[in-house]
C-alpha positions in Angstrom: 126.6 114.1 61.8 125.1 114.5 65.4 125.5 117.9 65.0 123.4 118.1 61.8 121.0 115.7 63.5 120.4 117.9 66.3 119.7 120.8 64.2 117.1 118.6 61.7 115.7 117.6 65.8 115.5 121.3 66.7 114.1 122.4 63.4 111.5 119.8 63.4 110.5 120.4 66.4 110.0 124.4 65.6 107.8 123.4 62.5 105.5 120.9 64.3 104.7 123.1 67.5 104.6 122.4 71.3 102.1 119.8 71.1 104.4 117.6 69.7 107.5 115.8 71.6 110.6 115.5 69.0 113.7 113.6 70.0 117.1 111.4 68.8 116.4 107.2 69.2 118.6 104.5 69.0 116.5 101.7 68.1 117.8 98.0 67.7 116.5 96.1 64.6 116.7 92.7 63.4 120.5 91.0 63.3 121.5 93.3 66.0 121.7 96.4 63.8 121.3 99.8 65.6 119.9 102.8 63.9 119.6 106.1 64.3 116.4 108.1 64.2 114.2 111.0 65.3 111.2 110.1 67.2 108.1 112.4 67.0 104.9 112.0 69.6 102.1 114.1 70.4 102.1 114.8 73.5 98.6 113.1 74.0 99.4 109.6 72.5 100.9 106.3 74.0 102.6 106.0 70.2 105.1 107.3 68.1 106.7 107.6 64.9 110.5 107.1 64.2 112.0 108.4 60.8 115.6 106.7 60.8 118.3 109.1 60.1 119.7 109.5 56.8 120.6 113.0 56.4 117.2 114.1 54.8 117.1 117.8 55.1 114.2 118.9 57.3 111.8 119.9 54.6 111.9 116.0 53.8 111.7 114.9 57.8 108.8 117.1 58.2 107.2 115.6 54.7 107.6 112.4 55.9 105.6 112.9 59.0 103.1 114.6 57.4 102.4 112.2 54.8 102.3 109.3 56.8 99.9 109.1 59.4 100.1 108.4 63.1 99.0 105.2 63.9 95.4 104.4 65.1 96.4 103.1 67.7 95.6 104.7 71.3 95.0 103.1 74.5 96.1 102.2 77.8 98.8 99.4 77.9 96.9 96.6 79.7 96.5 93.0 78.9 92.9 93.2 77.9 93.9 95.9 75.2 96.7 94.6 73.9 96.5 90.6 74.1 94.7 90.7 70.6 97.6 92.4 69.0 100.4 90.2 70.3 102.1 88.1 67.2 105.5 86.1 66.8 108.3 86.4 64.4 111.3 84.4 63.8 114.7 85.8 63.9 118.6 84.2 63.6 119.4 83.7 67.1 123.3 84.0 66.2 122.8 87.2 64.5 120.6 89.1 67.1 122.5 88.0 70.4 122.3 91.5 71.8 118.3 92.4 70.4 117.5 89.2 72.9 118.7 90.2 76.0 116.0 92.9 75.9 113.1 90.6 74.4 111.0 87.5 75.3 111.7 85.0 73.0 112.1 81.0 72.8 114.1 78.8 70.3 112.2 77.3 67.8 113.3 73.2 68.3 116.2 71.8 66.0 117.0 75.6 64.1 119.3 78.4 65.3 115.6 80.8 64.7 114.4 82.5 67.4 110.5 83.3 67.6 109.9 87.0 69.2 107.0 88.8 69.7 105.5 91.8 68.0 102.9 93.8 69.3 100.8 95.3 66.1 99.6 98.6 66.4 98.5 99.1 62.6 97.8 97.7 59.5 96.7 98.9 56.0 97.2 98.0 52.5 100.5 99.2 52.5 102.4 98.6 55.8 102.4 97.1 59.2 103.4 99.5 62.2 104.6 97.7 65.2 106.8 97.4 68.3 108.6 94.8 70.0 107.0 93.1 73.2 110.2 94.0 75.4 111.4 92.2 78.6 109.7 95.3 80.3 106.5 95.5 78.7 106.2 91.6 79.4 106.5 92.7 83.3 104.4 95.1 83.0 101.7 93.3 81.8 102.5 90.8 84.0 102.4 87.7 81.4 105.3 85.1 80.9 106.6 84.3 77.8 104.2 81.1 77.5 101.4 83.5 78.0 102.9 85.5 75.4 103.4 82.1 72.4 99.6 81.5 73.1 98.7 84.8 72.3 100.8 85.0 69.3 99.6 81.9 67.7 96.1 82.6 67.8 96.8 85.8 66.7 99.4 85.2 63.8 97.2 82.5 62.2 94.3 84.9 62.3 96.0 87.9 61.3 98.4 86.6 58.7 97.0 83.8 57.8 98.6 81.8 54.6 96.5 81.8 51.4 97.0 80.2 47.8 96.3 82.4 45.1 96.8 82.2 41.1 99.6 84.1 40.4 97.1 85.9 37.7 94.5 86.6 40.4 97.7 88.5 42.3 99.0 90.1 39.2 95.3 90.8 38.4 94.9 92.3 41.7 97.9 94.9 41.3 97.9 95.9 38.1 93.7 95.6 38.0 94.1 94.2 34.4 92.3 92.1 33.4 92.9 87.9 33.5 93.4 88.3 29.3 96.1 90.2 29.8 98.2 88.2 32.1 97.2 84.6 30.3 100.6 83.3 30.2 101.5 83.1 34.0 101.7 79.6 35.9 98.7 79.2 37.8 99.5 78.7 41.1 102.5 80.6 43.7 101.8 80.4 47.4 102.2 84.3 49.3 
């Protein structure tokens, strides 16, 4: 398989030109699984895109990268840039004992949860792209992890903030039928 990876790598990297940077990540998700993947970056941004591995063949690597857009995300990594973008998830401490050695984080009082931080790069209707705030990128911007749970919950709060819904204003919403069509769903579901 590394083999075949390193081909798809090299291949990818003919297709897309010299202005892009194309090479194998091991990246470490939630509940301490690793995965594989081929990280792409022009040369002139701070961001990049991963596609994990699953043995596409390069026509569908290359598709995928070219479909999806790089994020809009550009800028120097300072705390004045960034501070706005900082949020907090909550993870199984048990199950991600390795993935915290690397990240700030701080147990959540009476649970085995975690709460990490996440620094957003984009948003749209149809995905979040994001990175982890890493021990290193905490140093770097030379904020502790207090600094850090202040950011996050002014941030989470305004940036996924809870709302109640009808469930045939959501199904509405999707299917852009109209509420006639959906008249026999319960009223209320919080999302």
């Amino acid at each position: 398989m590394d083999d075949r990876m390193n081909d798809v790598i090299d291949e990818v990297q003919k297709r897309l030109g010299e202005e892009y940077e194309v090479k194998r990540v091991e990246v470490m998700k939630n509940n301490d699984t690793k995965l594989k993947g081929i990280q792409v970056r022009k040369k002139d941004m701070n961001v990049a895109k991963i596609c994990y591995w699953t043995s596409e063949s390069v026509d569908e690597i290359v598709a995928v990268i070219n479909r999806s857009l790089f994020p809009k995300f550009d800028c120097e990594i300072n705390l004045e840039k960034l501070k706005d973008r900082i949020v907090y998830t909550l993870v199984n401490a048990n199950s991600n004992k390795s993935r915290l050695k690397t990240i700030p984080y701080r147990m959540l009082e009476g649970t085995d949860l975690a709460i990490t931080y996440k620094l957003i790069i984009d948003i749209d209707f149809n995905a979040t792209a994001s990175s982890d705030v890493t021990n290193a990128l905490m140093e770097h911007l030379k904020v502790t992890e207090n600094d850090l749970y202040t950011f996050a919950t002014k941030n989470t709060q305004k940036l996924y903030a809870p709302s109640i819904m009808s469930l045939t204003d959501i199904v509405s919403k999707i299917d852009s039928q109209s509420q006639e069509d959906v008249s026999n769903i319960p009223e209320t579901i919080l999302y």
